[in-house]
C-alpha positions as CSV (number, residue, x, y, z in Angstrom):
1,X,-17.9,27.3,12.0
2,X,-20.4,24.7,12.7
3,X,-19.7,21.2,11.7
4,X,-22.6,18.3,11.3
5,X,-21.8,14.6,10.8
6,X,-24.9,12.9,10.0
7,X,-24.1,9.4,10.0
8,X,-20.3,9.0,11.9
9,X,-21.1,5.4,14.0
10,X,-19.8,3.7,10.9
11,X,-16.5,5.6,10.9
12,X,-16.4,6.0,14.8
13,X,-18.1,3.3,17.1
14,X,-16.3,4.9,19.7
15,X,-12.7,3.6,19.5
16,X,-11.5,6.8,18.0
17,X,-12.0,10.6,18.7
18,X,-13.7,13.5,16.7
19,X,-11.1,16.1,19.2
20,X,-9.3,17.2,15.5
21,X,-12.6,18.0,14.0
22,X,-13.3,19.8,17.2
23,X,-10.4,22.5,16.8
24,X,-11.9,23.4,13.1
25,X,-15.2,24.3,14.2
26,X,-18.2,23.5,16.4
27,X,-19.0,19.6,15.7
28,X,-22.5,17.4,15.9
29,X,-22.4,13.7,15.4
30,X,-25.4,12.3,14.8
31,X,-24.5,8.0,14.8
32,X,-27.0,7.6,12.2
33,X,-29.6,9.7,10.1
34,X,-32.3,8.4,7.9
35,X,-31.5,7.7,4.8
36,X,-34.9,8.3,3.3
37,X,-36.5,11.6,5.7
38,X,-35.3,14.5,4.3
39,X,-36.6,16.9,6.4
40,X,-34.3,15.4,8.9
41,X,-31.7,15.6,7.1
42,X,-32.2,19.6,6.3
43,X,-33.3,20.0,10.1
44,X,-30.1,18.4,10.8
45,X,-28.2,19.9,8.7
46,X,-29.9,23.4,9.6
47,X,-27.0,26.4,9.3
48,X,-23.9,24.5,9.2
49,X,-21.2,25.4,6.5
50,X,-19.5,21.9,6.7
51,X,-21.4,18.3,6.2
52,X,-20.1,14.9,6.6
53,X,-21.8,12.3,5.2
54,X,-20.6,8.4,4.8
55,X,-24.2,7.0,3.2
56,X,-26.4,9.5,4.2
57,X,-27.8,11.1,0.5
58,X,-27.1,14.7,-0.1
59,X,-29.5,15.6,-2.9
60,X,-30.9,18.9,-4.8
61,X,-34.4,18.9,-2.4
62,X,-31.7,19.0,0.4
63,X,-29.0,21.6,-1.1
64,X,-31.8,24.0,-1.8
65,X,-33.0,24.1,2.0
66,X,-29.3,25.0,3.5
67,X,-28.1,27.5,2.1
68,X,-25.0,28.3,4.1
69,X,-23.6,24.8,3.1
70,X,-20.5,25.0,2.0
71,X,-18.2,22.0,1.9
72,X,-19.4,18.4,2.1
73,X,-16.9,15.5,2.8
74,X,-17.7,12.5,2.3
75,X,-16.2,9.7,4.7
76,X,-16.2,6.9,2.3
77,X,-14.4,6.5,-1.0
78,X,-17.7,6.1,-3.0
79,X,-19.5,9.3,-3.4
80,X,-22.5,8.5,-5.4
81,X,-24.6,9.3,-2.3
82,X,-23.9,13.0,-3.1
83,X,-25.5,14.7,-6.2
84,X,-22.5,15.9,-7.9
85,X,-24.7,18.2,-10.2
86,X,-26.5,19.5,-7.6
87,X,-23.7,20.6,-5.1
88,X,-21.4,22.1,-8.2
89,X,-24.9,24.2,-8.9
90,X,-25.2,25.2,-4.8
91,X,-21.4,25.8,-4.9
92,X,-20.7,22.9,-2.3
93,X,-17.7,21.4,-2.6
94,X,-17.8,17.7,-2.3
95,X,-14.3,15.6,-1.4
96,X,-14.0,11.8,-0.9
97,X,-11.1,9.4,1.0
98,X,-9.5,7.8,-1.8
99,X,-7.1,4.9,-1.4
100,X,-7.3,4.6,2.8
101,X,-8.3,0.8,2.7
102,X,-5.7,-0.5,-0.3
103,X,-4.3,-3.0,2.5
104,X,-7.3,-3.6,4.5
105,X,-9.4,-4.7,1.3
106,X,-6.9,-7.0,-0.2
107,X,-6.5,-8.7,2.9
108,X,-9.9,-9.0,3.4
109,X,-10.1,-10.2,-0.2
110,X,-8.1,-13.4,1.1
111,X,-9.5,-13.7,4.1
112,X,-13.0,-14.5,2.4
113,X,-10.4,-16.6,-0.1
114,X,-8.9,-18.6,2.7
115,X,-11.8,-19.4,4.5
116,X,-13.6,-20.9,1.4
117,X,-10.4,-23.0,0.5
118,X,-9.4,-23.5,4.2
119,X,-12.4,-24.0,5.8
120,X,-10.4,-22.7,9.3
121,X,-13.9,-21.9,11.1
122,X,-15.6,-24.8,10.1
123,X,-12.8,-27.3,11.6
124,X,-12.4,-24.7,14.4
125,X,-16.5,-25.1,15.2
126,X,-15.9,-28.8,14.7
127,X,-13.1,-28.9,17.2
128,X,-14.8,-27.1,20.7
129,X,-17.8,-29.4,19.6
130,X,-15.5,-32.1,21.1
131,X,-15.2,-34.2,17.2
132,X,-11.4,-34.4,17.3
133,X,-10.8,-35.5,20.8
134,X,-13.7,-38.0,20.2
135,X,-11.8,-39.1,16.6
136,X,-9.9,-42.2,16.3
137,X,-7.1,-40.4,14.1
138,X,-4.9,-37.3,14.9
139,X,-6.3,-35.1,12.3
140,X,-9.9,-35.1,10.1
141,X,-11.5,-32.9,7.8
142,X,-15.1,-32.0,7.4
143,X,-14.9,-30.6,3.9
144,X,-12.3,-30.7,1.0
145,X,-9.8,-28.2,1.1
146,X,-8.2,-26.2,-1.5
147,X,-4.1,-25.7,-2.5
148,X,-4.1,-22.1,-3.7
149,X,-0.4,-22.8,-5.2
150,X,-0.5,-22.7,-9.1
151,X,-4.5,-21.9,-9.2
152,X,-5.5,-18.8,-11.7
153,X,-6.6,-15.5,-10.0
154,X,-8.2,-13.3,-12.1
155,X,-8.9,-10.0,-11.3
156,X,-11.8,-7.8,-12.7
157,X,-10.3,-4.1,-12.6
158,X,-6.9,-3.5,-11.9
159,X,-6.5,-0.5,-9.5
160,X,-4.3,-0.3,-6.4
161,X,-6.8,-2.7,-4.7
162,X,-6.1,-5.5,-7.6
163,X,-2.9,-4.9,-7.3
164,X,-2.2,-5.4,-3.4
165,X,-4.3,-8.9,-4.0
166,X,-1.9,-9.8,-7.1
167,X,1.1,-9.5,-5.0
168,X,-0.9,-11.6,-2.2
169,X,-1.7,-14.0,-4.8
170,X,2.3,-14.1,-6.3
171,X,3.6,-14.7,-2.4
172,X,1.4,-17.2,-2.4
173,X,2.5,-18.8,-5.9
174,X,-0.8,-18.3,-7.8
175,X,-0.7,-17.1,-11.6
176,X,-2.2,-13.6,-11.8
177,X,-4.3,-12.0,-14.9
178,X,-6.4,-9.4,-14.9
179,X,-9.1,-7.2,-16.6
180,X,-9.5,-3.9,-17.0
181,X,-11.9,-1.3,-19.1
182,X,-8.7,0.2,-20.6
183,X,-5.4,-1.3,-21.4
184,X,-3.2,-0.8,-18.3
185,X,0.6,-2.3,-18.3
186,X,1.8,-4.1,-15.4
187,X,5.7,-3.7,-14.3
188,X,5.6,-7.1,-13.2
189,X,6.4,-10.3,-15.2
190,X,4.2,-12.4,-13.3
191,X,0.8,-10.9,-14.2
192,X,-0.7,-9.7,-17.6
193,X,-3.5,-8.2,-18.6
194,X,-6.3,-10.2,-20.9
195,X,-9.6,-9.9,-22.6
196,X,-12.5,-10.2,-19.9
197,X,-14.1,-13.4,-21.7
198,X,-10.6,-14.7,-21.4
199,X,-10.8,-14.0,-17.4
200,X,-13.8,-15.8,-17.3
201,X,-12.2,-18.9,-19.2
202,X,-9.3,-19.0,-17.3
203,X,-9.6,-18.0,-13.8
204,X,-10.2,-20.6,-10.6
205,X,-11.1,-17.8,-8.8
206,X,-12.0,-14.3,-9.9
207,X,-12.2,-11.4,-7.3
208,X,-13.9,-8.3,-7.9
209,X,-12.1,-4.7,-8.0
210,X,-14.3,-2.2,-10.3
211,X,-16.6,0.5,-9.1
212,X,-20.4,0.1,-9.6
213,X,-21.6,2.3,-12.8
214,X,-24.6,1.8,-15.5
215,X,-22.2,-0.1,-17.5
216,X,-20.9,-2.2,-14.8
217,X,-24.1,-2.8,-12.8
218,X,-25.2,-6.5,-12.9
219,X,-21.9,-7.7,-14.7
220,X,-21.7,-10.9,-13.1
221,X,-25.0,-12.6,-14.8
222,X,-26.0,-15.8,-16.2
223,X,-23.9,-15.2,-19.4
224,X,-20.9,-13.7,-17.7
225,X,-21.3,-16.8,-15.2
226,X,-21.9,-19.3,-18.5
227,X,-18.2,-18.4,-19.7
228,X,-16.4,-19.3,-16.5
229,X,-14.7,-22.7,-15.3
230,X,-16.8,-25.0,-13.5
231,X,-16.2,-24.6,-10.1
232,X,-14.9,-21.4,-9.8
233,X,-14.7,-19.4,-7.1
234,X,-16.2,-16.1,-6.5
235,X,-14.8,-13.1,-4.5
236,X,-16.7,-9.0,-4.2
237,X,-15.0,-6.8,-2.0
238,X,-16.2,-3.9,-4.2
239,X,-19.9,-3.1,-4.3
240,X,-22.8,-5.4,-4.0
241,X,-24.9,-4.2,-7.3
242,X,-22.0,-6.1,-9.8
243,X,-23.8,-9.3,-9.0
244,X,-26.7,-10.5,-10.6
245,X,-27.5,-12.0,-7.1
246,X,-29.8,-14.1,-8.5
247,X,-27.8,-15.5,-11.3
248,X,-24.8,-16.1,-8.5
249,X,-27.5,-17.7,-6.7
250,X,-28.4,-20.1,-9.2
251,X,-24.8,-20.9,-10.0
252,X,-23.6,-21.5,-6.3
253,X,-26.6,-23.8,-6.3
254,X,-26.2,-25.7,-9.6
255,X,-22.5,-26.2,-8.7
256,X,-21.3,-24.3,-11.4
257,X,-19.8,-21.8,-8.6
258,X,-18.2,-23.8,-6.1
259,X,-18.0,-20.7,-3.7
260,X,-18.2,-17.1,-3.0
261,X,-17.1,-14.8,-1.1
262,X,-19.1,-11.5,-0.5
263,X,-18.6,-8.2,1.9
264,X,-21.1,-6.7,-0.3
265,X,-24.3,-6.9,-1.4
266,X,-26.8,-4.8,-3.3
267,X,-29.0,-3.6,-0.6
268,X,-27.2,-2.9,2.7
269,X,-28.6,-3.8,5.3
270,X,-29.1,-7.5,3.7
271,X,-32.6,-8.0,2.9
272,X,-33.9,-11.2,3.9
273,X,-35.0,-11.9,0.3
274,X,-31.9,-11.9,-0.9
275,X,-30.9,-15.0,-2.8
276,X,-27.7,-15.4,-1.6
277,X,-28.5,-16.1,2.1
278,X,-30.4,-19.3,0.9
279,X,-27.2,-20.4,-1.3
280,X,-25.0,-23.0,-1.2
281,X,-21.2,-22.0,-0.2
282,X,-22.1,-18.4,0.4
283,X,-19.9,-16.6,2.7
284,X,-21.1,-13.5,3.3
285,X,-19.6,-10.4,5.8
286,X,-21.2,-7.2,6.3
287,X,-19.5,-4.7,4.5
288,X,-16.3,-5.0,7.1
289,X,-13.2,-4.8,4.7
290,X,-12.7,-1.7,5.4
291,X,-13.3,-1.4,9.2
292,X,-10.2,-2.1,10.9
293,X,-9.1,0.0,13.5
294,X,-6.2,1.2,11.8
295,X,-7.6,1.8,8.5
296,X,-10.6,3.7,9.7
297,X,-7.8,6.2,11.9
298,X,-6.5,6.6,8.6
299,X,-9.3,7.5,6.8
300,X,-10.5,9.5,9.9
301,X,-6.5,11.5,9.3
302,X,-7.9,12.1,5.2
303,X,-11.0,13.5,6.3
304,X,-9.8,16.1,8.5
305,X,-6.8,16.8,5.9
306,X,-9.5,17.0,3.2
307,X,-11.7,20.1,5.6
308,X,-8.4,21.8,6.7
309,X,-7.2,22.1,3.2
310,X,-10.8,23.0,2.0
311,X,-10.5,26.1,4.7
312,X,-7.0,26.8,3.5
313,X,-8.3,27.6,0.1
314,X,-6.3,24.7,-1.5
315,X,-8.9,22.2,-1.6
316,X,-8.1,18.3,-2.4
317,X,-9.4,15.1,-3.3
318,X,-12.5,17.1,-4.5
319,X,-14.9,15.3,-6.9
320,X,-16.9,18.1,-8.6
């Protein structure tokens, strides 16, 4: 059985190994295919019954030209680069990694959180620029900093991301509420579950945890932003597109959001139009909550669970 991954640098810089791949079938890795050639993608493809894909688009033009495909797995939790449609109609299965990165995306959540209210690489700059053993006092700071203790978070979908950064937030004595398109009861005492406008109203700092649909696209715009406290904080670990980058843009700048804190945005690479690289208190990471090493072994462990089951006949985590 051959075996093509089209895009596996992401994944697999080179601190982990392909070897269980390698006893299923005869494997390819390509670091990186275009996203927009698609006769490459076909010619890479060519005869192989098994495709993995992380961004790489897997569409109808490209399903009709390979016809032994059989399975396609995508490396990623997100599977929109796939067309669903399409694949059912080519009889392609198509799996995802669901819930590899709970840990690693919360804890990235804060990290963006911390540094905003912390300021640790700011001072730590400041420091090997020789200001504090040049300052006439045994401490300094170059910009306020932030207690986190009894400030609001509020949380914009409430999935097992959300909750992993609630129970950050209640270590760290915050007050918890969050949002969510359905109603979804929480065990806890500590957090409940409110109207989005009343998120808006009450949060200090609202962090993002919803996937990117039509209804969800461009959430966070000028009116969305118009309802919130002024001063609050912004945090998307989820996907760029749920930003009206402009409107955040305007915000950070005007004051009326004192901060944000972004590992996504809606184009990836970042274009160098984007608004939010000429903003005011814009912290932005490239799309690394999800890349330690630990967390991409794990997702590495789903994939090949996903393939082996697929060739077992008992198929999982399949979205079509």
């Amino acid at each position: 059985m051959e075996i093509v991954v089209l895009d596996g640098y992401a994944l697999n810089p080179g601190d982990l190994s392909w070897m269980n791949f390698e006893k299923l079938g005869e494997v390819t890795v390509y670091d990186r295919t275009s996203y927009t050639d698609t006769d490459e993608i076909i010619q890479r493809i060519g005869d192989a019954e098994v495709v993995l894909t992380n961004k790489t688009p897997i569409n109808e033009a490209i399903l009709a030209q390979v016809p032994n495909l059989r399975y396609v797995g995508v490396i990623a939790t997100g599977y929109n680069v796939v067309d669903i449609e399409a694949a059912a109609k080519h009889n392609v299965v198509v799996t995802n990694i669901p819930s590899y990165g709970t840990d690693a995306v919360a804890q990235f959540t804060f990290a963006l959180l911390l540094e905003i209210t912390s300021q640790v690489g700011t001072h730590n700059q400041s420091v090997h620029a020789g200001e504090w053993e040049n300052s006439v006092d045994f401490m300094y700071t170059k910009v306020p900093l932030m207690e986190l203790r009894g400030k609001t978070l509020g949380l914009i979908g409430y999935g097992a991301i959300a909750y992993a950064t609630a129970k950050i937030a209640h270590a760290m004595n915050m007050e918890v509420i969050y949002a969510n398109h359905r109603p979804k009861s929480a065990e806890e005492e500590w957090i409940k579950q409110v109207p989005l406008e009343v998120l808006y109203q009450q949060a200090d700092i609202i962090s993002l945890h919803i996937p990117q649909t039509a209804e969800t696209t461009g959430m966070i715009n000028q009116e969305a932003i118009s309802q919130m406290k002024d001063g609050v904080i912004l945090i998307n670990t989820a996907r760029g597109g749920l930003l009206d980058e402009q409107a955040v843009a305007d915000a950070l700048n005007s004051g009326k959001i004192a901060a944000a804190g972004v590992d996504v945005v809606s184009t990836e690479p970042i274009e160098s139009e984007n608004p939010l690289l000429q903003a005011k208190n814009c912290y932005i990471t490239p799309h690394i909550a999800w890349a330690p090493v630990e967390t991409r072994q794990r997702l590495m462990g789903i994939a090949v669970d996903n393939l082996t089951s697929f060739l077992n006949g008992e198929p999982k985590n399949t979205v079509n």
